[in-house]
C-alpha positions as a Markdown table, in Angstrom:
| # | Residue | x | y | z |
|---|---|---|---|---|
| 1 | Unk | 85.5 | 71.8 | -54.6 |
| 2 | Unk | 84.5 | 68.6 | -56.6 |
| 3 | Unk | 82.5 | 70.6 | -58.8 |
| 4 | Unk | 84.7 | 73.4 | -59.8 |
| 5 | Unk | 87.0 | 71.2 | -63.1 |
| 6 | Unk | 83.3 | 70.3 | -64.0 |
| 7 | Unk | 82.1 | 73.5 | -63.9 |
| 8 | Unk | 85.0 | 75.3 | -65.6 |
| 9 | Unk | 84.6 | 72.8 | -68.6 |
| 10 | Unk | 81.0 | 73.6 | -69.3 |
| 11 | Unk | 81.9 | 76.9 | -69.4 |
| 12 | Unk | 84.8 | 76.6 | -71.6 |
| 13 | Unk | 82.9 | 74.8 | -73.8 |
| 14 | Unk | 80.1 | 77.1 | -73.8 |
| 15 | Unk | 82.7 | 79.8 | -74.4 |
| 16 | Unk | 84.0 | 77.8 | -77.8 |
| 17 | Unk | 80.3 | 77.5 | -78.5 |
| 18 | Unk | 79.7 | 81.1 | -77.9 |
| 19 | Unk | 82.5 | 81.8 | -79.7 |
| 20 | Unk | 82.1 | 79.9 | -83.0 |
| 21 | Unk | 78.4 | 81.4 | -83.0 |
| 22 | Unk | 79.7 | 84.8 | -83.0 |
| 23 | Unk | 82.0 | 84.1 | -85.7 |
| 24 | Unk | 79.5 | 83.0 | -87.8 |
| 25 | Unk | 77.3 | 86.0 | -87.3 |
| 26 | Unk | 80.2 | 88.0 | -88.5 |
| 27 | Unk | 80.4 | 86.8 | -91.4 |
| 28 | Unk | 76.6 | 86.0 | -92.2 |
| 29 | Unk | 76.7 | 88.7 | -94.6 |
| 30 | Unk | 78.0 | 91.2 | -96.5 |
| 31 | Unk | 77.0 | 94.3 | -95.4 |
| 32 | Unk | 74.4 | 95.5 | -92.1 |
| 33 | Unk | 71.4 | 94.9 | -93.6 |
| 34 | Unk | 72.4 | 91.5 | -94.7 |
| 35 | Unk | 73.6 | 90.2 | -91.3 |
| 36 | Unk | 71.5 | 88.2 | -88.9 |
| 37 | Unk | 72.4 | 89.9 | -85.9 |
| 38 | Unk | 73.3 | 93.7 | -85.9 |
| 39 | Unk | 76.1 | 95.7 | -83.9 |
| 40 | Unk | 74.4 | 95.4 | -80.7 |
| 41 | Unk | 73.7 | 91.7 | -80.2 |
| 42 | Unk | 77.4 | 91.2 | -81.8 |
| 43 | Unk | 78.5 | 93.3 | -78.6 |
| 44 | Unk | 76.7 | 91.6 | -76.1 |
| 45 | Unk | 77.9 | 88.1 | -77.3 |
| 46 | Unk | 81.0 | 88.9 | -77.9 |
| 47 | Unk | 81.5 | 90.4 | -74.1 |
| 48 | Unk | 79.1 | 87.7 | -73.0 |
| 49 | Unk | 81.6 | 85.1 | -74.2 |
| 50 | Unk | 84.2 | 87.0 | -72.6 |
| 51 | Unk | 82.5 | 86.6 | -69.4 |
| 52 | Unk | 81.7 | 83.0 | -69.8 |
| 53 | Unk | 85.6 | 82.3 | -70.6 |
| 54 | Unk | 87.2 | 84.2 | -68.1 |
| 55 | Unk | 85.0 | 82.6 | -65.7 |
| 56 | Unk | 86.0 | 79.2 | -66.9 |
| 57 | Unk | 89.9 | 80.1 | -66.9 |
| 58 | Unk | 89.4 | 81.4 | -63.4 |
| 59 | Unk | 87.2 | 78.3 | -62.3 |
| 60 | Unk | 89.8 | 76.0 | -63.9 |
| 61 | Unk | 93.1 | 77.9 | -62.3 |
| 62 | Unk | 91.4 | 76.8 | -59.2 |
| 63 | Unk | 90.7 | 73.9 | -59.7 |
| 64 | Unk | 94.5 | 73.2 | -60.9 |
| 65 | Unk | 95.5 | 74.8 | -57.9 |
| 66 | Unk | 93.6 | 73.5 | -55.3 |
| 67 | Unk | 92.3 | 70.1 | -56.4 |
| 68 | Unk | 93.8 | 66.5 | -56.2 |
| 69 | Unk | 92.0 | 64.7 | -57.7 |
| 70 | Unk | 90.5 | 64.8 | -61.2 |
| 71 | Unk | 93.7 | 66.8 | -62.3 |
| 72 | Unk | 92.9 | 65.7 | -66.7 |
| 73 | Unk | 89.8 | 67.1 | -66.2 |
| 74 | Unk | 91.4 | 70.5 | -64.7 |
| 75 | Unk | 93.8 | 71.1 | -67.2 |
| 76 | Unk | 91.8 | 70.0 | -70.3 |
| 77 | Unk | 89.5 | 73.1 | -68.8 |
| 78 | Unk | 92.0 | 75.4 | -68.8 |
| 79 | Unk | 93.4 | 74.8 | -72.0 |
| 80 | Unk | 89.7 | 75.5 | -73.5 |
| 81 | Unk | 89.2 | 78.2 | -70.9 |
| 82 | Unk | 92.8 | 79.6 | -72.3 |
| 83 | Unk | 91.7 | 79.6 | -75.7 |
| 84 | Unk | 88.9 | 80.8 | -75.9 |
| 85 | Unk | 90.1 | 84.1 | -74.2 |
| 86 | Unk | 93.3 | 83.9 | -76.6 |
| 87 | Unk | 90.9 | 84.3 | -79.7 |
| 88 | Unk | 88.5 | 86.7 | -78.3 |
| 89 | Unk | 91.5 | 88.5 | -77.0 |
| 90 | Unk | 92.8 | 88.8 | -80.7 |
| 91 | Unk | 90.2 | 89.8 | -81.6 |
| 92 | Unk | 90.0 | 92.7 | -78.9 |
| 93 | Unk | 93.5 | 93.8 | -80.2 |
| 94 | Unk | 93.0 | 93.3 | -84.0 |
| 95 | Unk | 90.1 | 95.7 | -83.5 |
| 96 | Unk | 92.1 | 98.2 | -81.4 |
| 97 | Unk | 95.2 | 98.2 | -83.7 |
| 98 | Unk | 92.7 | 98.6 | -86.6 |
């Protein structure tokens, strides 16, 4: 149990990380040809940083929930955890709506 707020946080900031990466794939260029990173690998990042963020909000939840001690750490976690899915899940919906 001591490791989950730890754990959560390296994935939430692996999830920012993820996430800032993907943005900047998106707009590397212009058009298709021009980008660094084609439709496929920006689907598998994108749902990969999903993953990673869920994970952390899930990991962090816990940890809120079930841990005494180290409560900063838990809830710093789950605010990163939180937004990371809140931007990727604009994203989803932006590109639904669209």
């Amino acid at each position: 149990m001591k490791l989950l707020a730890p754990s959560a946080l390296i994935l939430a900031v692996v999830g920012w990380a993820l996430t800032v990466y993907v943005g900047s794939v998106l707009l590397s260029g212009t058009t298709l040809a021009e980008r660094s990173c084609q439709t496929g690998c920006i689907q598998v990042l994108f749902f990969s940083t999903l993953g990673v963020g869920a994970a952390a909000f899930i990991l962090a939840g816990v940890a809120v929930w079930k841990q005494k001690t180290a409560r900063v750490l838990s809830y710093t976690s789950l605010i990163l955890a939180a937004g990371v899915l809140g931007i990727n899940g604009g994203i989803v919906v932006i590109g639904v709506l669209a």
